[in-house]
Structure formats: structure tokens, C-alpha cells
N, C-alpha and C positions, 0 to 999 in steps of 0.2 A: 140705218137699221129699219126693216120692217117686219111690223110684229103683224099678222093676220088675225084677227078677234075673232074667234067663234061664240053661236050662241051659247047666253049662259052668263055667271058671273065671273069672268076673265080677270077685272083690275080686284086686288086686294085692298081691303079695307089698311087706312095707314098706320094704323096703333101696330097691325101684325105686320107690314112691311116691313115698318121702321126696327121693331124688335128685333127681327130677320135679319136685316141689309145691315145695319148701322154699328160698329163696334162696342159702342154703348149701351145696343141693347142686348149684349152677351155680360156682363158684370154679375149678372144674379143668373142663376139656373135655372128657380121655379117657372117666373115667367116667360122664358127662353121657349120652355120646355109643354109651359102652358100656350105658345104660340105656335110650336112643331104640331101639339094635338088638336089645335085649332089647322090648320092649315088641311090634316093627313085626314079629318071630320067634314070639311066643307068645304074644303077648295084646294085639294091634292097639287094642282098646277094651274098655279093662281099668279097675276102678273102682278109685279111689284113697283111701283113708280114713286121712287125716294125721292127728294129733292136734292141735286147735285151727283146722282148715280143714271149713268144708263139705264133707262128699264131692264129687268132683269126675270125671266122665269124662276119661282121659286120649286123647285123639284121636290118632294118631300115624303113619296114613297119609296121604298123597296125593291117595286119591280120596276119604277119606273127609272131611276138611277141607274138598275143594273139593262136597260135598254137602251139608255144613251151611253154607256161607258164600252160594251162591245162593240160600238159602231163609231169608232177614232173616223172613219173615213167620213162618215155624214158629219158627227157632233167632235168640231175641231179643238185642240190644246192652243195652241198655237196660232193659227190661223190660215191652215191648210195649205191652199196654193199660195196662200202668199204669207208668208212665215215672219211672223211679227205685229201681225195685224189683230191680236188676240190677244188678250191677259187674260190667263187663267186663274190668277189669284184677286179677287174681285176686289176694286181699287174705287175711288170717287174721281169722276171724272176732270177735278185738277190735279189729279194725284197723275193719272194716267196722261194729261197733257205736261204734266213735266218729267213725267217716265221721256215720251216719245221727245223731250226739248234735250233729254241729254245725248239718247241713242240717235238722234236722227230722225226723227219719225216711227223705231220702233218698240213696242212692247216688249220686246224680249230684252229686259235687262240683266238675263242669265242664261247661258249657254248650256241646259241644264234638261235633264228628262220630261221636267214640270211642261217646258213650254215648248215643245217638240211633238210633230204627229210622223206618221209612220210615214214611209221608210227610216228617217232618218231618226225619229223617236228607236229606231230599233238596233238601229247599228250601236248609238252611241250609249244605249240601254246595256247592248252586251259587251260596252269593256269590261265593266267588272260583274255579269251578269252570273259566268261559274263562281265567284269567290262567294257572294250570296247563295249558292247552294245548301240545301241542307247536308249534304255529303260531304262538301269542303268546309262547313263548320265545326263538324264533329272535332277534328284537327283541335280546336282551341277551347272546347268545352271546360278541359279542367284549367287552362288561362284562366278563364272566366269564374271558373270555381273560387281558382283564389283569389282571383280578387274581389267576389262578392263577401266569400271568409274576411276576408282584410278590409272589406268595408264594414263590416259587423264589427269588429272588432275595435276599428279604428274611430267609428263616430256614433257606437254604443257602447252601453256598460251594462252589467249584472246588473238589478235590483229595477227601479222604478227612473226612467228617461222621460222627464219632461224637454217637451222639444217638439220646435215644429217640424212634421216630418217632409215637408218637403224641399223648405231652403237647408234643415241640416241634416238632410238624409237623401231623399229620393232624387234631387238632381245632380249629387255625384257618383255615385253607382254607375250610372248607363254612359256617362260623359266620359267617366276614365276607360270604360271598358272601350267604346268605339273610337277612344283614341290613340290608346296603347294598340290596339290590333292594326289602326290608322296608320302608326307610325309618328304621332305627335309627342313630344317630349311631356313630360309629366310636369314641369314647372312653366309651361303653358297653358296648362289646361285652366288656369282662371279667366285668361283670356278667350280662348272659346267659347267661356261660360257667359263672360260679359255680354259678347258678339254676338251671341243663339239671345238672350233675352230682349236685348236691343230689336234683333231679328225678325222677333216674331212677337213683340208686342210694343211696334209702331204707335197703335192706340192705346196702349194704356198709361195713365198716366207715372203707375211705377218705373216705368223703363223706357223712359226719355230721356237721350242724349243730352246735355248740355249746350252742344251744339246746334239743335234746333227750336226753331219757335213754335211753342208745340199748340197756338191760336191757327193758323194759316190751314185753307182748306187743302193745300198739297205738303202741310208736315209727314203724316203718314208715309209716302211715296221718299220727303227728302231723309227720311230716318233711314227708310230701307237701303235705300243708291248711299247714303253714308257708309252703313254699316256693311255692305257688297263693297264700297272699295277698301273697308281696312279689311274685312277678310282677304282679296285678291293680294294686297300688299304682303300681307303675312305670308299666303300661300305659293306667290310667286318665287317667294326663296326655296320650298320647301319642293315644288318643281324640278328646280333648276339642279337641287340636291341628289333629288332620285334621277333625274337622267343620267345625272357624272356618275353619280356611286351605288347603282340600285340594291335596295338590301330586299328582303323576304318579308316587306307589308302591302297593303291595300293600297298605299299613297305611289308607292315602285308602279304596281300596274299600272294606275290612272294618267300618272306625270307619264310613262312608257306608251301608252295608245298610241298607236299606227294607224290610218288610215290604209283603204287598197291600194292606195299607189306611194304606201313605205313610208310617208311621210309624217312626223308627228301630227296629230290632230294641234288645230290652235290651242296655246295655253288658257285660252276663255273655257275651253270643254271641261280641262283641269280644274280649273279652278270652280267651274261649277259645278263637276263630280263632290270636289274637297267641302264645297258652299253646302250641300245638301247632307253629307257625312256629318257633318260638325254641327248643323242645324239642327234634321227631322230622325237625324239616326240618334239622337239622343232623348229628346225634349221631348216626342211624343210616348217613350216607354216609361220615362218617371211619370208624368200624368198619370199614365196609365198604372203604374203602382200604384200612385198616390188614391187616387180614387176607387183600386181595389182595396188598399189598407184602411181606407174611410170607409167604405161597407163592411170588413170584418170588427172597426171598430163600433159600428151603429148594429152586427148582428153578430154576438160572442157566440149565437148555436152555430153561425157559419164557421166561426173561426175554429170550433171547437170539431164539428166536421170534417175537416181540410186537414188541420192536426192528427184526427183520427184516422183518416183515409188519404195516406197524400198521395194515393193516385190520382187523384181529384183535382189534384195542381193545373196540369193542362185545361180543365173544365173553368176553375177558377180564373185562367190567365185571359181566355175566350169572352168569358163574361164580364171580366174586367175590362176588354174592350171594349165590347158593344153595349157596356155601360160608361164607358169616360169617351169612348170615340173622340181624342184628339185634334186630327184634322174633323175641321168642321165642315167646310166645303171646298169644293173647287167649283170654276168655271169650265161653260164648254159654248160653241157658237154653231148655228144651225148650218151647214156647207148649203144647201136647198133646203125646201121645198118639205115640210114633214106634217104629220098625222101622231101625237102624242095622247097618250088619254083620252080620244077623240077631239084635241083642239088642234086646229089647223097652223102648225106654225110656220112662220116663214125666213128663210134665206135669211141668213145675218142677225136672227133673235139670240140671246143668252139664255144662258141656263146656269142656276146656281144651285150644286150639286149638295144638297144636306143631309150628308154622311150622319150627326147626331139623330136626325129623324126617322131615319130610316131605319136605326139601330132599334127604335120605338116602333115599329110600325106591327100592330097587331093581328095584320092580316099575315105576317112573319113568325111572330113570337109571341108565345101566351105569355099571359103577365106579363107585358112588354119593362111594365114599372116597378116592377120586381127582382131584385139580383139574387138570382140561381144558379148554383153553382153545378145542379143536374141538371142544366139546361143541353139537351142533346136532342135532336141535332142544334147545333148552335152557328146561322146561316148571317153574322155578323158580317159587317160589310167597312169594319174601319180602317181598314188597308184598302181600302177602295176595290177597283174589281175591272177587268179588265185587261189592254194591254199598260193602262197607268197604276195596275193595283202595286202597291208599295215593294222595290227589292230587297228592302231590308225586311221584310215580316219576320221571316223564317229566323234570323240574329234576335231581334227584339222579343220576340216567344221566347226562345232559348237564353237569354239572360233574365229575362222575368222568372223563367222557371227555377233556373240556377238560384238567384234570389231567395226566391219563395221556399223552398229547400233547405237553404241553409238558414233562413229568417227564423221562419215559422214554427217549427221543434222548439227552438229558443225559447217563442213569445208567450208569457204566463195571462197578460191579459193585455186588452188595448181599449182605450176609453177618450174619449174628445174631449179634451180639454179647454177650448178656446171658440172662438168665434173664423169659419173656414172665410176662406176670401179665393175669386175666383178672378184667373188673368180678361182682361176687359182685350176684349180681342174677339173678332170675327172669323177669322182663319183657322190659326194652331195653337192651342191654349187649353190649361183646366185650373188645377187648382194651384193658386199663388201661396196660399197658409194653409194650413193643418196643424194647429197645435194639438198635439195629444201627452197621455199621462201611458207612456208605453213601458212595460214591466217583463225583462227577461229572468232567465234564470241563470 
């Protein structure tokens, strides 16, 4: 790897790397969030040197994110010419030496859009690239109705709900909905549920496998390659189902993909379509409730707003992104030779992509620290941006909306009741607890 130093203060101070880089230091928000505005104040792209990570560029405006995410060709997913050579999900470097010990030598331990640069990011983007349509979703809106109706229903009641709203509310909502449209059987759906936390909180220590030791500098890494091959195990049957018998879902297209010369794509493609379905097509739109519903419970004039005006719902849904912003970052690697911010970077540098900070950045959005619900234009960037910006948006909006619609007429008041707890994770994560004291009618 070589990084080209320009004048100026390049390395960052360790307290705000570490915050940064380390899964640990995502557990709380304040100071997460107090080191996003340290970073975007004094040192926008500022080099990061953890111990036991690659040095890594931390990104942490607005525009500079959205200049490396429309140039796949310079700033690689993957690793451009040579495909594999790249993790874009930013790992500690024994996590990444026992990635490449089980592939062979490579990082792509998912067959999957995440780790793919164009061409081939493109092809395999557009298997199901119409069915995310906004035009072919219309189709399943009132699906989705009811079963937001029959989630209200089913894990609310009239009068006063004490409950945390995230384990007994917001993470089955979006689970059943992108599963039933999936094609996945409803008395599976615990199991997916299990898988996605497993998934995508490697480091926390809520959701650690039994199977691993969760001391070792490459637990992280063995958690994730665990829980990728019980997904593949499940999905390989469910493959094998829709080729013989194709019925009218999402899982028919994907198990069906053809390559140009007629041939099914490998079942690795599948099952990395199915990986990402069951993952980030769920986990990041509860978050994103969760922590719109914790701002109308911390501002009852918002709630009382929203209520009054629910055209305002799409504005609400906007701001509720680019205030929980989900995915936290991704990685990208320099193909050559670049000029960023005016620092000179060189062939083979990283870049770690801070989606939450960016969502903060002032030279973007007044009161960046402020959740407004009249925030228009609202130039949010938590679906990323680009040719990697997320193909699920347009589904995720649209069941948020649906939600919030049928929720919210209901809701007489909403108040926090407990102490909130946030998933310890550096990747995709928000909020683990929200108890609140919730009161329909």
C-alpha cells in the first residue's frame, strides 16, 4: 500500500481514529458523533493508523464521498483489475488474513453487488434490478399495507404499550415484509432474524455465536464466514426449488439468472443476492424507524405535526435517514494516482466511506444536529450514491411509509421510557433497545 503524505496534518490524532476505525468505538453515539465533527472541523481527510488495521483514509464530508462513489473506475469495491483484492467492508487485518485463508487468497467472500466493480457490478446488479423499481413496486403496496395493519395489530394494543420498540416491534415489520415478497416461508423467518444479527454484529458482544471465541483478533471475520455458510446452506435448497418449480417472487428471478450465453449464473451469485435480501433489505429500515420513532418520542411537537400534516410522512422518512444513517461506511481503494481535497493520494490507499458524517455535514444541511421534518431539499446520502447507491431504497421508503400511515393516526403519545442501547458495530447497526411507554387509541 502506498499512501503519498501531503503538506499539512495527514495522520490523525489516535483517540479520533480509534473512535472511527474500531467497533467499540461505535457503542455510544455522543462521542462517535463528537469525533465525525471533530474530523469534518479539522481534518475532513485525515489518515487513520489503528493498530492491527491497514491504514485507512477517513472520508468525512459530503462532497467528498459523493466524488469518490461516482468514479467505481478510479475508487475500487472490489478490486478492480483484479477482483478480490479488496474488502470493502473494513475488517482488521487478521480478520482479512483468515477471509483470504479460506477463499484462497481472496476477499470476496460474497458473490454479491457489495464486492463487484463495473462491468460486472452491473450485470449482476440488473438481475433483479426492474423488480426494485418504483413502478413494479406499486404492484405490492397494499401487500405491504396489510401487513403493516397486522403488525399493528398483532404486537400492539389499544391503551398504553410498554415495550422496547425495537426487539418487540421494529425488527419484525420490515423482516416479514421482504420475506413474504422474498418467497421465504413465514415459520422461517426467526431464523433469518437470528442470521441478520449474527450478520452484522460480529463485534458486538450481544450477538455472538457460541460458536466462536469471541477474544481472537480474527473472531469478527470467523463469525461472519459462520454465519455466510448457514445462510448459503438454507438458501441452497431454496435455489434448487425455484429452478424446478418457479412461482411469482423475487427468489424465482434470482435462483433463474441467466448469464449471455444461457447458462445459469453460479449458485454463489444466488445466494449472495438471497445474503443481501435477508440482511440489509431488512435491518437497515427498522433502524431507521427506530430512530425516527425516538425523535418523535424526544419531540411530541414533531409527532404532533406529522399527525397533523401526513403529507409530511415522506419528509419524515428522508430525515429519518439522514439522521440514523444505518450503513455506516463502506470501503473504496485508490485504482491510481489521485488529488482529493488537495491531498495527494496514492495507488493502493483506502478510503473509509462515513455515510453518518456526512449526513452531519454543515456545509450540506442547516442544523445538521437538528431533526427536521421540513428539511427540504433534503440531499441525504444513506443509501449511498452512485453506481453502489442501495437497490432496495425505493422498497425501504415505501414500507416506512406504509408504517408510518398506519402507525401514527393510532399513536396518542410516545415517551422513553428506559435507558436506549446502541449495536457496537462499525458497519450496519443503530439502535439495539428503545424502551418506551407507547399509548394508542
Amino acid at each position: 500500500m502506498s499512501i503519498i503524505e501531503a503538506p499539512g496534518a495527514v495522520d490523525l490524532p489516535d483517540e479520533i481514529a480509534r473512535r472511527v476505525v474500531l467497533p467499540e468505538g461505535h457503542s455510544e453515539d455522543e462521542p462517535l458523533f463528537e469525533a465525525y465533527r471533530w474530523l469534518r472541523e479539522n481534518n475532513p481527510l485525515g489518515l487513520a493508523k489503528v493498530e492491527g488495521y491497514d491504514p485507512v483514509w477517513l472520508v468525512s464530508k459530503h462532497a467528498d464521498i459523493m466524488e469518490i462513489e461516482r468514479q467505481p473506475q478510479i475508487f475500487t469495491s472490489g478490486g478492480g483489475e483484479q477482483p478480490g483484492s479488496h474488502n470493502p467492508i473494513l475488517q482488521n487485518q487478521a480478520g482479512d488474513e483468515f477471509t483470504k485463508g479460506l477463499t484462497g487468497g481472496s476477499l470476496r467472500v460474497l458473490d454479491t453487488v457489495t464486492y463487484l466493480d463495473p462491468p460486472e457490478h452491473t450485470a449482476v446488479r440488473g438481475i433483479a434490478a426492474d423488480w426494485f423499481r418504483p413502478a413494479n413496486l406499486k404492484q405490492w403496496e397494499e401487500r405491504i399495507r396489510t401487513l403493516a395493519r397486522e403488525a399493528v395489530e398483532k404486537r400492539l394494543h389499544s391503551g398504553t404499550n410498554h415495550l422496547d420498540f425495537v426487539q418487540d416491534f421494529a425488527l419484525f415489520y420490515p423482516l416479514h415484509v421482504i420475506m413474504s415478497l422474498f418467497g421465504v416461508p413465514e415459520e422461517d423467518e426467526p431464523r433469518m432474524m437470528a442470521l441478520t444479527q449474527e450478520f452484522f454484529g460480529t463485534a458486538d458482544p450481544d450477538a455472538q455465536r457460541a460458536d466462536i471465541e469471541p477474544l481472537g483478533p480474527e473472531a469478527a471475520a470467523q463469525q461472519w464466514s459462520a454465519t455466510i455458510q448457514d445462510f448459503y446452506a438454507y438458501f441452497d435448497v431454496l435455489v434448487e426449488e425455484r429452478r424446478k418449480s418457479p412461482q411469482d417472487d423475487l427468489a424465482t428471478i434470482i435462483a433463474g439468472a441467466r448469464r449471455e450465453d444461457g447458462e445459469y449464473y453460479p449458485k454463489t451469485f444466488a445466494y449472495g443476492w438471497f445474503v443481501a435480501i435477508a440482511t440489509a433489505g431488512h435491518d437497515t429500515t427498522s433502524s431507521t424507524m427506530a430512530g425516527t420513532i425516538e425523535q418523535l418520542a424526544l419531540h411530541p411537537e414533531l409527532l404532533a405535526k406529522v399527525k397533523e400534516e401526513p403529507k409530511l410522512v415522506p419528509d419524515l422518512i428522508n430525515e429519518g435517514l439522514r439522521w440514523s444513517s444505518p450503513v455506516k461506511q463502506f470501503t473504496r481503494q485508490a485504482t491510481e494516482d489521485y488529488t482529493l481535497r488537495g491531498r495527494r493520494i496514492g495507488k493502493g490507499d483506502r478510503f473509509m466511506l462515513l455515510y453518518q458524517s456526512a449526513n452531519r455535514d454543515a456545509e450540506v444541511f442547516d442544523e445538521p444536529d437538528t431533526f427536521r421534518v421540513d428539511r427540504r431539499p433534503n440531499k441525504q446520502i444513506a443509501f449511498g450514491y452512485g453506481p453502489h447507491m442501495c437497490i432496495g431504497q425505493h422498497l425501504a421508503k415505501l414500507e416506512l411509509r406504509i408504517m408510518l400511515e398506519e402507525l401514527l393516526p393510532r399513536i396518542q403519545s410516545i415517551e422513553v421510557a428506559g435507558e436506549r442501547k446502541v449495536v457496537q458495530t462499525n458497519f450496519v447497526g443503530g439502535l439495539r433497545k428503545l424502551p418506551l411507554r407507547l399509548t394508542l387509541s
